[in-house]
PDB file of N, CA, C and O in Angstrom:
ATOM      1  N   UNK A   1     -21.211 128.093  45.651  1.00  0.00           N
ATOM      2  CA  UNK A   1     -22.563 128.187  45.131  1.00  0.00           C
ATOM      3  C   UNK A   1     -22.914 126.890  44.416  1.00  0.00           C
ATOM      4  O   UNK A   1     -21.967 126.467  43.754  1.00  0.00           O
ATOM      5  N   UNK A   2     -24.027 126.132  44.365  1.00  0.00           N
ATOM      6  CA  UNK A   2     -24.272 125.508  43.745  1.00  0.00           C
ATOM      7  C   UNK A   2     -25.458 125.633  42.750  1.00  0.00           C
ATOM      8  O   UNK A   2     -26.329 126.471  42.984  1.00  0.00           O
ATOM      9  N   UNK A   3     -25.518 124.989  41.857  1.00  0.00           N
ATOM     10  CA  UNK A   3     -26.409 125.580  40.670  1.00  0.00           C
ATOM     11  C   UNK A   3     -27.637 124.871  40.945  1.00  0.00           C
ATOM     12  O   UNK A   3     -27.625 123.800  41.552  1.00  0.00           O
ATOM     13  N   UNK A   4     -29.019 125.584  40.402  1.00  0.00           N
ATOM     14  CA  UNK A   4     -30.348 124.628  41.054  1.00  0.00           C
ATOM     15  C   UNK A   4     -30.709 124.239  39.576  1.00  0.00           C
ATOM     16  O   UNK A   4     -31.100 125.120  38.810  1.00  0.00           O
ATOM     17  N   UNK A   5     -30.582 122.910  39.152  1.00  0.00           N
ATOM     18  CA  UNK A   5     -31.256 122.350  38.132  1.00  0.00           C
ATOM     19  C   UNK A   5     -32.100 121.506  38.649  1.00  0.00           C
ATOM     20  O   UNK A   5     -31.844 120.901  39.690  1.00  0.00           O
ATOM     21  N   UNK A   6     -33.400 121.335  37.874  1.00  0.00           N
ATOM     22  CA  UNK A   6     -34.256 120.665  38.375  1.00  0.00           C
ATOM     23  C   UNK A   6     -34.586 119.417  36.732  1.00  0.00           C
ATOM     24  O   UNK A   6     -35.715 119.562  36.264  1.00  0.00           O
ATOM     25  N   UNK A   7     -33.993 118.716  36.249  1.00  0.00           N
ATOM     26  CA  UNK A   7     -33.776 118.071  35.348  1.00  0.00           C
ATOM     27  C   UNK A   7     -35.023 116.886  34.402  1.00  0.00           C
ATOM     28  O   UNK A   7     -35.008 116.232  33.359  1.00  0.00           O
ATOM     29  N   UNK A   8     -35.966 117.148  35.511  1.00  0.00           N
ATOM     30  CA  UNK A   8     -37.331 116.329  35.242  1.00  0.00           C
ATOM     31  C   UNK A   8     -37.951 117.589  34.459  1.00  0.00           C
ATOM     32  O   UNK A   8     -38.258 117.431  33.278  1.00  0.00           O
ATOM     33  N   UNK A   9     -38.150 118.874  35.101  1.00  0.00           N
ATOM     34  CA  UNK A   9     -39.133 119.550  34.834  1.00  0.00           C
ATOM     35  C   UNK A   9     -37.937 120.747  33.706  1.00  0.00           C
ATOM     36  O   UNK A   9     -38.498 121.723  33.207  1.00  0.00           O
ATOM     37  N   UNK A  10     -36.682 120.588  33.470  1.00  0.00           N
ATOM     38  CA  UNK A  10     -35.958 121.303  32.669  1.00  0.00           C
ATOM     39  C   UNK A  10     -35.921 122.790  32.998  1.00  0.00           C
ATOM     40  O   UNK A  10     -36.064 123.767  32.263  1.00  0.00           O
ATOM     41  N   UNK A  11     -35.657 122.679  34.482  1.00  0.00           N
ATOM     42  CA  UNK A  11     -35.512 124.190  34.825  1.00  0.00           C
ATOM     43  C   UNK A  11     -33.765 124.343  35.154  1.00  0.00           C
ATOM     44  O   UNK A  11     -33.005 123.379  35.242  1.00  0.00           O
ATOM     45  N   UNK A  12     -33.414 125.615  35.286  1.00  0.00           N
ATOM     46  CA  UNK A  12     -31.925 126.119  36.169  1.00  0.00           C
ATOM     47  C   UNK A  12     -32.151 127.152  36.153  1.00  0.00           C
ATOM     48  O   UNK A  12     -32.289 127.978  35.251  1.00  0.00           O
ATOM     49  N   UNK A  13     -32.240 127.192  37.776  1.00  0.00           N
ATOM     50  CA  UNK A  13     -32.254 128.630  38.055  1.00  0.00           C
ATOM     51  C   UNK A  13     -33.932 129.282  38.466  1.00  0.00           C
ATOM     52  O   UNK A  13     -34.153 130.392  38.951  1.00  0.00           O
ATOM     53  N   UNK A  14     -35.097 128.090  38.060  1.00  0.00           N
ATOM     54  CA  UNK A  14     -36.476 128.230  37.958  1.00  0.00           C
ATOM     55  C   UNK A  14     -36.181 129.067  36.241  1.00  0.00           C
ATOM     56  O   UNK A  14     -36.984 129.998  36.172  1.00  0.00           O
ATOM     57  N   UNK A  15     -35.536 129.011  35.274  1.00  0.00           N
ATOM     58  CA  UNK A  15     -35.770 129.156  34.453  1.00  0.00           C
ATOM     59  C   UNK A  15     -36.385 128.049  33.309  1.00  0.00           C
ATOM     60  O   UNK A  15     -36.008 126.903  33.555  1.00  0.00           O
ATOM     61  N   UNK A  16     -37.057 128.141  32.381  1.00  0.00           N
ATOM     62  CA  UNK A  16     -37.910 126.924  32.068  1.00  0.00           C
ATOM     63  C   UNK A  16     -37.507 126.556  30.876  1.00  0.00           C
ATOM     64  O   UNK A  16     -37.646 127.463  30.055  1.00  0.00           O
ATOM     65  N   UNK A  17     -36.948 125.338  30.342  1.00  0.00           N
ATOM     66  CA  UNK A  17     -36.248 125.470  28.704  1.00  0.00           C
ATOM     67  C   UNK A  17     -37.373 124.277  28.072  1.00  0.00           C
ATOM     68  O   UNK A  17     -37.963 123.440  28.755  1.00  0.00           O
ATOM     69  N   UNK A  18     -37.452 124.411  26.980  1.00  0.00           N
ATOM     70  CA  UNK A  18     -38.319 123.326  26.535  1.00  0.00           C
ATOM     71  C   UNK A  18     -37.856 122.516  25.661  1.00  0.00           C
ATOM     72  O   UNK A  18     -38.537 121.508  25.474  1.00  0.00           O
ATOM     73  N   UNK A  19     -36.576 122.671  24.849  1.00  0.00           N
ATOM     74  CA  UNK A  19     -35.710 122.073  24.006  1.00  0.00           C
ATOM     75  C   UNK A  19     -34.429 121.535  24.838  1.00  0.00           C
ATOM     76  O   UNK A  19     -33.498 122.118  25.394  1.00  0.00           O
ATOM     77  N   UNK A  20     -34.849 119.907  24.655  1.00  0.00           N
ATOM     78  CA  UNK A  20     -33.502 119.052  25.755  1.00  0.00           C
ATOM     79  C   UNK A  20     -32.388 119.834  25.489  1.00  0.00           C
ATOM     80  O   UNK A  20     -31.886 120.519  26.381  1.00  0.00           O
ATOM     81  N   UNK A  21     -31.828 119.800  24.054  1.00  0.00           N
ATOM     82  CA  UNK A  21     -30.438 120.108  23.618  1.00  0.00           C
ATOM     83  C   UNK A  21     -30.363 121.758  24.615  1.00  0.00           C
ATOM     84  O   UNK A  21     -29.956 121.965  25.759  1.00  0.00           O
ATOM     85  N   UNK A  22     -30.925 122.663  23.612  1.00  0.00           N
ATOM     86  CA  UNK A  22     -31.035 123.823  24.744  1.00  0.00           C
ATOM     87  C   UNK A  22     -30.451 123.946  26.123  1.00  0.00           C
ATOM     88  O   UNK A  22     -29.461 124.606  26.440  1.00  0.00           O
ATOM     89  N   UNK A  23     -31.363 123.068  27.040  1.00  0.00           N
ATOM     90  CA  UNK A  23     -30.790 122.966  28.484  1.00  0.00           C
ATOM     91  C   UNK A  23     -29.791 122.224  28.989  1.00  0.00           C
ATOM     92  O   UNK A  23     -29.390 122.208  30.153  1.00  0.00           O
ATOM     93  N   UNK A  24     -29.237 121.341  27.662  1.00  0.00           N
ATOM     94  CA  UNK A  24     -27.852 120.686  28.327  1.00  0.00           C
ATOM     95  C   UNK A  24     -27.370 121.393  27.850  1.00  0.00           C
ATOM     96  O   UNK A  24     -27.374 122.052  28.890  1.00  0.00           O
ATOM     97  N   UNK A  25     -26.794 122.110  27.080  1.00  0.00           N
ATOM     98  CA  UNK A  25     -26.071 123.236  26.763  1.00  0.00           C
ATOM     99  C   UNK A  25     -26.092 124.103  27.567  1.00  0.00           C
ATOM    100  O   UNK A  25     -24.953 124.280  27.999  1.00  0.00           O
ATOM    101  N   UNK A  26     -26.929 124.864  28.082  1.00  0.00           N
ATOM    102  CA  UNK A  26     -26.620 126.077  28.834  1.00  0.00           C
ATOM    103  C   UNK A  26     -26.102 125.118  30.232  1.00  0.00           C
ATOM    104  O   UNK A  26     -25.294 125.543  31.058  1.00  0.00           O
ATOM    105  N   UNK A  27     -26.621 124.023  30.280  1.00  0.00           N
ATOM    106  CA  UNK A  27     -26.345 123.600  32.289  1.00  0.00           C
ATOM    107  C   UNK A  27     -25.039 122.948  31.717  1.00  0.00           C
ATOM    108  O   UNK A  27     -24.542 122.481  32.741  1.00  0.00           O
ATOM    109  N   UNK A  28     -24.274 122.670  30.788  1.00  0.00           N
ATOM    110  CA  UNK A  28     -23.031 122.592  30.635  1.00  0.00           C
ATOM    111  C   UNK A  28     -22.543 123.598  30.523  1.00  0.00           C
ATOM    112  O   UNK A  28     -21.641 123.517  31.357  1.00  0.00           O
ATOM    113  N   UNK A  29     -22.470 124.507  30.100  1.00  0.00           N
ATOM    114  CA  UNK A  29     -21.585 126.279  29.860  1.00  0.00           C
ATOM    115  C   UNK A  29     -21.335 126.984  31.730  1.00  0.00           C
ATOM    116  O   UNK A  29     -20.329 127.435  32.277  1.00  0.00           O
ATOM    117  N   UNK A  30     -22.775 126.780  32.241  1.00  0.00           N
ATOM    118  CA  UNK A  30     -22.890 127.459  33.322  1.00  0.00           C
ATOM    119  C   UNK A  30     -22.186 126.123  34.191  1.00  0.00           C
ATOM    120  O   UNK A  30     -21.197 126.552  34.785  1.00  0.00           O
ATOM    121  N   UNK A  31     -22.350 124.929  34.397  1.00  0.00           N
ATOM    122  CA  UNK A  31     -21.232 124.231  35.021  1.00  0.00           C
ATOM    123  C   UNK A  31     -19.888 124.335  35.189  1.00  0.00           C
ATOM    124  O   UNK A  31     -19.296 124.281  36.267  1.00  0.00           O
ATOM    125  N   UNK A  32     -19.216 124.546  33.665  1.00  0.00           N
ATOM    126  CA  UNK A  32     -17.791 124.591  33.514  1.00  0.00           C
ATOM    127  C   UNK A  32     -17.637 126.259  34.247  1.00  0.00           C
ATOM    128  O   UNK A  32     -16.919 126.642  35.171  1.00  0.00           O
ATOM    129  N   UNK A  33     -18.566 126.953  33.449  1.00  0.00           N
ATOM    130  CA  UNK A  33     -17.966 128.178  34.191  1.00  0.00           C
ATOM    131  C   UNK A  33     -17.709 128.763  35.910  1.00  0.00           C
ATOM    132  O   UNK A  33     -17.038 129.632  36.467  1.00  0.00           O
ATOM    133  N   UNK A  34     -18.655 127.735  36.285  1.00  0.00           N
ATOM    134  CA  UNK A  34     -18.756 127.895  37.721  1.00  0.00           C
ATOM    135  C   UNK A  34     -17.556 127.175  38.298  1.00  0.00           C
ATOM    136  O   UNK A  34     -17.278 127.445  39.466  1.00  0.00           O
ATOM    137  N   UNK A  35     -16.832 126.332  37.676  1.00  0.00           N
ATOM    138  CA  UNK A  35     -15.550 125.564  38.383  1.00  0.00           C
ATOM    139  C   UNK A  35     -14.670 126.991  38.368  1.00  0.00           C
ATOM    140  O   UNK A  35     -14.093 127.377  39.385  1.00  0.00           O
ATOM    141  N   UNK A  36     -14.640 127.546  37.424  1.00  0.00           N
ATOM    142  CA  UNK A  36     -13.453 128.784  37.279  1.00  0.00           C
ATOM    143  C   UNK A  36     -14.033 129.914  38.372  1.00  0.00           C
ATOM    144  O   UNK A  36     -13.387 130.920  38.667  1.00  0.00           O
ATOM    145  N   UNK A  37     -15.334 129.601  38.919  1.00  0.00           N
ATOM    146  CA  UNK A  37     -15.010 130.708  39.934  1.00  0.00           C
ATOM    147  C   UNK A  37     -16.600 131.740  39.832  1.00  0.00           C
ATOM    148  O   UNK A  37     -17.147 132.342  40.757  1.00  0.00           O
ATOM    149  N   UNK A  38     -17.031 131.649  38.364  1.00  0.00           N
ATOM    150  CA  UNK A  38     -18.246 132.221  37.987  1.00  0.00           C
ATOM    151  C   UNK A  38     -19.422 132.301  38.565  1.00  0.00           C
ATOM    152  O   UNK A  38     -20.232 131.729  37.835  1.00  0.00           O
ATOM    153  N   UNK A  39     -20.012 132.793  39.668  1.00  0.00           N
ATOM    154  CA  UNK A  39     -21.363 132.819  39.946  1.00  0.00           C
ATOM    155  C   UNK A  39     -22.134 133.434  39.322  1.00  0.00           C
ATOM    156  O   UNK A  39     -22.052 134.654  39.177  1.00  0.00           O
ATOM    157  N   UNK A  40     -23.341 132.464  38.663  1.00  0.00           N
ATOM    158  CA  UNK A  40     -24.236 133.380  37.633  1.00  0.00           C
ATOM    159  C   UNK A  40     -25.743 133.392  38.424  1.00  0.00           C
ATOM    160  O   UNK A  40     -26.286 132.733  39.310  1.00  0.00           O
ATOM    161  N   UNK A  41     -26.070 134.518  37.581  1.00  0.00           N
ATOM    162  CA  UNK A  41     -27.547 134.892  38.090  1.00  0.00           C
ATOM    163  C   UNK A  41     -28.355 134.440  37.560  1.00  0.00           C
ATOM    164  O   UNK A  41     -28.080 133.900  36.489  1.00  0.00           O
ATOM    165  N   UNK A  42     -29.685 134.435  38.017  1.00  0.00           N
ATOM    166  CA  UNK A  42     -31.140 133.832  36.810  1.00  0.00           C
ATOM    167  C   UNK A  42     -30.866 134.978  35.873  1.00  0.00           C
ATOM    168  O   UNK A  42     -31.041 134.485  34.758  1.00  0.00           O
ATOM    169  N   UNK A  43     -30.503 136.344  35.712  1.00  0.00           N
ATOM    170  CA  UNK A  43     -30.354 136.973  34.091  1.00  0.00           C
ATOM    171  C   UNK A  43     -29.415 136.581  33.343  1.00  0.00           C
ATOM    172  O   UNK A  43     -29.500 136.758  32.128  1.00  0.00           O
ATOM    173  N   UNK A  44     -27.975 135.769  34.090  1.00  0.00           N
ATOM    174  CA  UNK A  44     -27.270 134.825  32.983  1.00  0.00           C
ATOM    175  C   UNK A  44     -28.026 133.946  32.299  1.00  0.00           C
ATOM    176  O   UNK A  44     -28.109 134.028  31.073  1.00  0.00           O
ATOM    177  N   UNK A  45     -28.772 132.847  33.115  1.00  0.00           N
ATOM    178  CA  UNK A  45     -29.320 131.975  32.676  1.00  0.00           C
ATOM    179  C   UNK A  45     -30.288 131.844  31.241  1.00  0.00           C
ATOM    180  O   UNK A  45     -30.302 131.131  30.237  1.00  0.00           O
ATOM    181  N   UNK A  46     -31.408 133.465  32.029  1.00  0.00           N
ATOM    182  CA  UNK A  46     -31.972 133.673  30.862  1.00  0.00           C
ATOM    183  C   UNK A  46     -31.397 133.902  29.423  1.00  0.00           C
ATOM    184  O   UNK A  46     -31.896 133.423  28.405  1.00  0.00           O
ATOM    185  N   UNK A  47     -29.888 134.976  29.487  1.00  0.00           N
ATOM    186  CA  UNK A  47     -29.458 135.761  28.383  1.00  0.00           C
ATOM    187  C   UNK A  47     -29.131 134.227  27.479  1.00  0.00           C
ATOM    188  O   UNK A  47     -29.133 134.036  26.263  1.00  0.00           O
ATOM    189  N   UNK A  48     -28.903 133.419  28.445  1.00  0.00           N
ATOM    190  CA  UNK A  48     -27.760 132.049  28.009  1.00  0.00           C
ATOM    191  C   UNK A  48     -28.912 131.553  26.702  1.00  0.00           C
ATOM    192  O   UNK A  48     -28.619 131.278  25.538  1.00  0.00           O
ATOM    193  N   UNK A  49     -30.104 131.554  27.263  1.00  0.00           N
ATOM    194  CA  UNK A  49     -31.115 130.803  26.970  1.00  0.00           C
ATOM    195  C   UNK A  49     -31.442 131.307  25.816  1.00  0.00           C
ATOM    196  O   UNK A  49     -31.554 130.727  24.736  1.00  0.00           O
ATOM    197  N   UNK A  50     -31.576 132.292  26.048  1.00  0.00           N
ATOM    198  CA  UNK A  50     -31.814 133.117  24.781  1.00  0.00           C
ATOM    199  C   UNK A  50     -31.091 133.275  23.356  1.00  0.00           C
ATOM    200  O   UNK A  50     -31.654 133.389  22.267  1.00  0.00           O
ATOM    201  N   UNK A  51     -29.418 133.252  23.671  1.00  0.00           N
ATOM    202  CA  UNK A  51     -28.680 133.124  23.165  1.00  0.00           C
ATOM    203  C   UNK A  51     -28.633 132.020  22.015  1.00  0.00           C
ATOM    204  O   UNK A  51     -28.577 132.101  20.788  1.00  0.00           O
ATOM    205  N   UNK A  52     -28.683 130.882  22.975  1.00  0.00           N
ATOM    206  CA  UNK A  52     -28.668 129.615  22.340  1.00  0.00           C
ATOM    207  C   UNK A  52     -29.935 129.317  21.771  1.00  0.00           C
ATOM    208  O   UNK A  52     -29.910 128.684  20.716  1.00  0.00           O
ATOM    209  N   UNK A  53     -30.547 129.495  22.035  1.00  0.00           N
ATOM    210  CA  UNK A  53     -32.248 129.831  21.670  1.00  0.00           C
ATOM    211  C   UNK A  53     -32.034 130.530  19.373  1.00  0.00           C
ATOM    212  O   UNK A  53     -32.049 130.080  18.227  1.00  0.00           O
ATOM    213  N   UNK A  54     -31.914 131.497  19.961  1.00  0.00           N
ATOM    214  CA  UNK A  54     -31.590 132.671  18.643  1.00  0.00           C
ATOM    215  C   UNK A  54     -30.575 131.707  18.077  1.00  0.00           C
ATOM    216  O   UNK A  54     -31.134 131.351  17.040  1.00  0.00           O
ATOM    217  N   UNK A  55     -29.579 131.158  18.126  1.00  0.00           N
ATOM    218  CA  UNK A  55     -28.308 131.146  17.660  1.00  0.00           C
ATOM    219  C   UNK A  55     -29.027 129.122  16.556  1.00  0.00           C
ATOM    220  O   UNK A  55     -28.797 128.750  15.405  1.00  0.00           O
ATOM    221  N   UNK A  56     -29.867 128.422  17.726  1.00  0.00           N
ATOM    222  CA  UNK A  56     -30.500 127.274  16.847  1.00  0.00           C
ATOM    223  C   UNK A  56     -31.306 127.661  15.740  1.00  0.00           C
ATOM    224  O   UNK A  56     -31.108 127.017  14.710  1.00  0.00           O
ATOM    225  N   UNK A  57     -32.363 128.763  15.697  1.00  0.00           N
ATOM    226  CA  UNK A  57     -33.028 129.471  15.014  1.00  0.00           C
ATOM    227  C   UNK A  57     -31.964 129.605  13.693  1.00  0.00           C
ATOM    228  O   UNK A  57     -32.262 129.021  12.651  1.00  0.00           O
ATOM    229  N   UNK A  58     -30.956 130.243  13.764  1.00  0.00           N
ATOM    230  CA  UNK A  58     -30.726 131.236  13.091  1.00  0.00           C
ATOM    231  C   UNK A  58     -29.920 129.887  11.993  1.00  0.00           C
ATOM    232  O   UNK A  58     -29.948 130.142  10.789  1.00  0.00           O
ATOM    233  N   UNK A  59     -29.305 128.651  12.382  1.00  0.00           N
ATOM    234  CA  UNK A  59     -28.769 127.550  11.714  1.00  0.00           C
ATOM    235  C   UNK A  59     -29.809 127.019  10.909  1.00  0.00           C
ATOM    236  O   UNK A  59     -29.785 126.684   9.724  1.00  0.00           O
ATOM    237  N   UNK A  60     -30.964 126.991  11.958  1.00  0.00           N
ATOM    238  CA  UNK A  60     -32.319 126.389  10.933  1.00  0.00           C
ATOM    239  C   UNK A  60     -32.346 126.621   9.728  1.00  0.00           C
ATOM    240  O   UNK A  60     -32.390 125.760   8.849  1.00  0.00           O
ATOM    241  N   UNK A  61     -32.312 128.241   9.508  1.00  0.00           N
ATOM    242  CA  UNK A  61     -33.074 128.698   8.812  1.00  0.00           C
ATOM    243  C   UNK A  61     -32.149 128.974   7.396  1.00  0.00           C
ATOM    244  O   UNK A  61     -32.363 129.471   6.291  1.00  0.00           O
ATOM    245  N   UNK A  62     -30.964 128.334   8.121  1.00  0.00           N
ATOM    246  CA  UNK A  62     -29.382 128.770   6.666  1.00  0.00           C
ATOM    247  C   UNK A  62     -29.685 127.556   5.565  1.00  0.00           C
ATOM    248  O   UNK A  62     -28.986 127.449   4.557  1.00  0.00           O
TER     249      UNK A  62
END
């Protein structure tokens, strides 16, 4: 499988990130994991997004 990043417009997966850091993070997590074998779905992508999303939020605000 190969992963669809589209790196101009900050998509993977046609998912849409708007924070650089954000999307190299998740298209690094979902890279490494895909060497081990991992095929992820656009609802990984999203949860990923989300994740990391909530998780910058939540440092902000400490």
């Amino acid at each position: 499988m190969r992963l669809d990043v589209d790196k101009v417009n900050m998509t993977i997966m046609g998912v849409r990130f708007t924070n650089k850091q954000e999307f190299r993070g998740v298209w690094y997590v979902l890279s490494s994991s895909m060497i081990e074998g991992w095929q992820p779905s656009v609802k990984d992508v999203e949860e990923m997004k989300s994740y990391i999303s909530n998780k910058r939020l939540e440092l902000k605000n400490v």
